[in-house]
C-alpha positions in Angstrom: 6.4 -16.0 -2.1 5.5 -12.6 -3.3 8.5 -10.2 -3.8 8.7 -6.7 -4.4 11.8 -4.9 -6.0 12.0 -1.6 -4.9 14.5 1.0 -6.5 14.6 3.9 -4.6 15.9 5.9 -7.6 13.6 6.5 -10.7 14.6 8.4 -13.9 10.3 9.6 -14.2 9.5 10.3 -10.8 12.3 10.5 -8.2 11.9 8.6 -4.9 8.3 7.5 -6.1 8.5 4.2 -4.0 8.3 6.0 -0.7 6.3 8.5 -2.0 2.8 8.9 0.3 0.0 7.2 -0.9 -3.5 7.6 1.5 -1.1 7.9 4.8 1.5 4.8 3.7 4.6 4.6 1.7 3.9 3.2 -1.9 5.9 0.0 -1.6 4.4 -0.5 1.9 1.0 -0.2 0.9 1.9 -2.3 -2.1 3.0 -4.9 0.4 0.0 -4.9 2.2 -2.1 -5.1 -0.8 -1.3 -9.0 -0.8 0.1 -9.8 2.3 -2.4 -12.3 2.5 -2.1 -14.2 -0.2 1.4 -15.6 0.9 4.9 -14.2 2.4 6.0 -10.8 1.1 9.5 -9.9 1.0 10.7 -6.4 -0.6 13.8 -6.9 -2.8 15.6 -3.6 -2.3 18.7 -1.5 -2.9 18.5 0.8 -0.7 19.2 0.7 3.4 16.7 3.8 3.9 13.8 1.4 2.2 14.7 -1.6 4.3 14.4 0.6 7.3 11.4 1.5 6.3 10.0 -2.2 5.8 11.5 -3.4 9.2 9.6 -0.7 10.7 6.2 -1.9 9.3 7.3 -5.5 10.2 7.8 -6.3 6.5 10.8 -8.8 5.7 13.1 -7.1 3.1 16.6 -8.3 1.6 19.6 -5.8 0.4 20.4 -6.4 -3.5 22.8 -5.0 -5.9 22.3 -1.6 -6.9 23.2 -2.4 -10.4 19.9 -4.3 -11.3 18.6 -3.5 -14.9 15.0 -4.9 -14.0 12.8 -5.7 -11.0 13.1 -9.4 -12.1 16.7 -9.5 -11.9 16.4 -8.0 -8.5 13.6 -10.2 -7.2 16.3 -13.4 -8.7 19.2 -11.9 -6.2 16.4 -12.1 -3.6 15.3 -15.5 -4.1 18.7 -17.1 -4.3 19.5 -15.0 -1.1 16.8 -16.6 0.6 17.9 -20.1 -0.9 14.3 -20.9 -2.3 13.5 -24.4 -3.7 13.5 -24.7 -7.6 9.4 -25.4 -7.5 8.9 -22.9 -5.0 6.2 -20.1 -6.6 7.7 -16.6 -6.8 5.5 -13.8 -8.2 7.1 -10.5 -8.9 4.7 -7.0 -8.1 5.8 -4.1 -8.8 6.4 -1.8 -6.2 4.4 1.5 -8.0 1.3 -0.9 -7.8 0.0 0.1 -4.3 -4.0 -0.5 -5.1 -3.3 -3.8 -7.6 -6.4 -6.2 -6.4 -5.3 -9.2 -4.1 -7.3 -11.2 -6.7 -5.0 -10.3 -9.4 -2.0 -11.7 -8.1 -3.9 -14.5 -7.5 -5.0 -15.3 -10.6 -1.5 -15.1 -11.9 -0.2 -17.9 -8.7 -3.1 -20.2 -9.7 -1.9 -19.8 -13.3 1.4 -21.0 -12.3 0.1 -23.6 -10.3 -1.7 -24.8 -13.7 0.8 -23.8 -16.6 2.0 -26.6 -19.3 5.0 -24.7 -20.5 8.0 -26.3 -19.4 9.3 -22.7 -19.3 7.1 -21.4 -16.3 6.4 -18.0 -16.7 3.2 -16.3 -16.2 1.9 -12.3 -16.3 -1.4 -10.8 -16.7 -3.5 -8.1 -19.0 -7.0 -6.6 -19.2 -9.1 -4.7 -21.7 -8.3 -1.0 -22.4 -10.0 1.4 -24.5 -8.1 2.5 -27.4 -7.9 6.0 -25.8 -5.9 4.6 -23.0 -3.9 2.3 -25.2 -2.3 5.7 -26.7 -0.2 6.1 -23.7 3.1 4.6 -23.9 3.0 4.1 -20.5 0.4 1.5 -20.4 1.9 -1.6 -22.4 0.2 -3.5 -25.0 0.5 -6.9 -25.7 -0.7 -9.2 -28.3 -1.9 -12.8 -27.8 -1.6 -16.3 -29.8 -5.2 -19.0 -29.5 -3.6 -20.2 -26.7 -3.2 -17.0 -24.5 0.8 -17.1 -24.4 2.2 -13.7 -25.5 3.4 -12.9 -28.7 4.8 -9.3 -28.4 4.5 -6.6 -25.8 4.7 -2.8 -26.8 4.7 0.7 -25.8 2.7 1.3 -29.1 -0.6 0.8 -30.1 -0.8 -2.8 -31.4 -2.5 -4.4 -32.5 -2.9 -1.4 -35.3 -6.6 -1.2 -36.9 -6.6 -0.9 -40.2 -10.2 -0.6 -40.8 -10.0 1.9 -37.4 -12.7 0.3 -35.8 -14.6 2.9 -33.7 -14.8 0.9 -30.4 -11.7 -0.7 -30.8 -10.4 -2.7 -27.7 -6.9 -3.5 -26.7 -5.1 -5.9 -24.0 -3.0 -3.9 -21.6 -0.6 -5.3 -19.7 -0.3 -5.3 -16.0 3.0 -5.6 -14.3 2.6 -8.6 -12.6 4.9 -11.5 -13.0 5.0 -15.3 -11.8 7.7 -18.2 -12.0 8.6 -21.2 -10.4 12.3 -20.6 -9.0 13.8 -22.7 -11.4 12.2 -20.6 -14.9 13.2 -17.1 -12.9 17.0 -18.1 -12.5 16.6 -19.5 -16.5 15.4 -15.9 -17.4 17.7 -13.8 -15.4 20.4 -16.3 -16.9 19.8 -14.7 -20.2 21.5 -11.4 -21.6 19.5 -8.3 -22.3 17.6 -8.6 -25.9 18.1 -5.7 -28.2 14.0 -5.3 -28.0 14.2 -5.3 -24.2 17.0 -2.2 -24.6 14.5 -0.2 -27.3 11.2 -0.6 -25.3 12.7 -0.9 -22.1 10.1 -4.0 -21.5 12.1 -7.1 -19.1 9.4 -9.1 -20.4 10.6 -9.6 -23.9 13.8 -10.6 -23.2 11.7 -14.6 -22.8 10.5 -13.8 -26.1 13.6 -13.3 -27.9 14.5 -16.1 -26.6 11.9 -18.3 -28.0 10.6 -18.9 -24.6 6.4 -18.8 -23.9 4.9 -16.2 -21.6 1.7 -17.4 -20.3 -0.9 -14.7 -19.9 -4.3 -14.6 -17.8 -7.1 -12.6 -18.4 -8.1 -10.2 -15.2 -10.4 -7.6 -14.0 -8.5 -4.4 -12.9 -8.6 -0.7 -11.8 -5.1 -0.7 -11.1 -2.0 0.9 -12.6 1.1 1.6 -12.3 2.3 4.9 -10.7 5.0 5.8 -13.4 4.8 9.7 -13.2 3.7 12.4 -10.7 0.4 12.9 -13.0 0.0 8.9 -12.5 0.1 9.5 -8.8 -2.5 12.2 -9.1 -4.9 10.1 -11.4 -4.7 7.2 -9.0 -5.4 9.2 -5.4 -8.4 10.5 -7.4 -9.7 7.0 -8.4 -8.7 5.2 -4.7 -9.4 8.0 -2.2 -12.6 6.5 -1.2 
C-alpha cells in the first residue's frame, strides 16, 4: 500500500499540498502519480483535504494533528486500517506530484528483497555539487553495502582536494517498510539529530538500525518553497 501524509499546514509554503499544480491539487496529482503501482491511501489531518480526496475517488484516513513527521502519520494510518505485519507500506511525500512511478517501485522491489531484519528502505540519485548546496535537497552518505550512514542538509561528503566535477547522492523522499519495521520506528523517541536537521530518517540511525538505500534515476523533487513550485512547473509543463 502506498500512503501519502498530507499536512495541510506548512511553516515554508502555506497550504502547499492543495496548491495547483498543471490543473490538480499537489497531493492529488501526487496520488495519481502511482496509483498504479498498488492502493493509495492519503494519511491526513485535515477534513478540507479528505474532502478533497473523496471527491477524486481517492481513499483517505483522518490522523492526529499533532504528527511530528509524515512517517508517524502514515503509522496512525496503517494501524487505522489494521494492516498485516508483512504487509509493504511505502511512504511518498505529498510535495512530490511528478516523482516517477518507477521510483517508488524500485524502493517496493527493494523491500521485497531486503536482508535487514530491520526493514527499511529509501532512495537517492546523483546531484551536481551546485545542487548539493541547497539545504533543501538532502545528502546522504553510503557504506559498501548501500545502507545509509548519515543524511544531511550540508554538503557531505566534503572534498578536500575540491574536486572540480564533484558528484553527490541526494536523497529523495521516498520511504518503504514492512508494517512491522514502521510501528518499530515510530515506537522510537525523536533523536536529538532528527530535532537539529529536522530529517525523520535519522532517528533509525541513532538507533543503530540500517536504512537500505537504492540507486534511481530522477527529475523529481520535492516542492518545499514557492520558488520550488515555480522551478518544477518550468521543468513538467510539457
Amino acid at each position: 500500500m502506498i500512503i501519502i501524509p498530507a499536512r495541510l499546514k506548512s511553516s515554508r509554503f502555506e497550504n502547499k499540498i492543495i496548491t495547483d499544480i498543471l490543473g490538480l491539487p499537489m497531493v492529488i496529482r501526487t496520488a495519481k502519480q502511482v496509483e498504479a503501482l498498488d492502493k493509495v491511501v492519503i494519511a491526513t489531518d485535515s477534513q478540507e483535504v479528505a474532502e478533497l480526496a473523496k471527491s477524486y475517488d481517492i481513499p483517505s484516513v483522518l490522523t492526529s494533528i499533532s504528527h511530528q513527521s509524515g512517517t508517524d502519520r502514515i503509522n496512525e494510518a496503517a494501524n487505522i486500517l489494521n494492516l498485516d505485519d508483512d504487509e509493504i507500506i511505502v511512504n511518498v511525500q505529498a510535495d512530490e506530484p511528478f516523482i516517477e512511478p518507477q521510483v517508488v517501485q524500485s524502493v517496493i522491489d527493494k523491500v521485497k528483497t531486503n536482508t535487514n531484519n530491520f526493514n527499511m528502505v529509501s532512495c537517492y540519485k546523483t546531484i551536481t555539487s551546485e545542487l548539493a548546496d541547497d539545504p533543501n535537497h538532502v545528502k546522504v552518505v553510503l557504506d559498501d553495502e548501500q545502507n545509509a550512514i548519515y543524511f544531511s542538509r550540508s554538503k557531505i561528503p566534503y572534498h578536500r582536494d575540491h574536486y572540480e566535477k564533484s558528484f553527490y547522492n541526494g536523497h529523495l523522499g521516498i520511504y518503504g517498510f514492512d508494517k512491522k519495521s514502521l510501528n518499530k520506528f515510530c515506537s522510537l523517541k525523536e533523536s536529538q539529530l532528527e530535532t537539529i536537521e529536522k530529517l525523520e530518517q535519522l532517528r533509525a540511525l541513532s538507533n543503530n538500525l540500517p536504512v537500505a538505500m537504492v540507486k534511481v534515476e530522477s527529475k523529481s523533487f520535492g516542492i518545499d518553497t514557492q520558488a520550488d513550485l515555480e522551478n518544477a512547473l518550468k521543468i513538467f509543463k510539457d
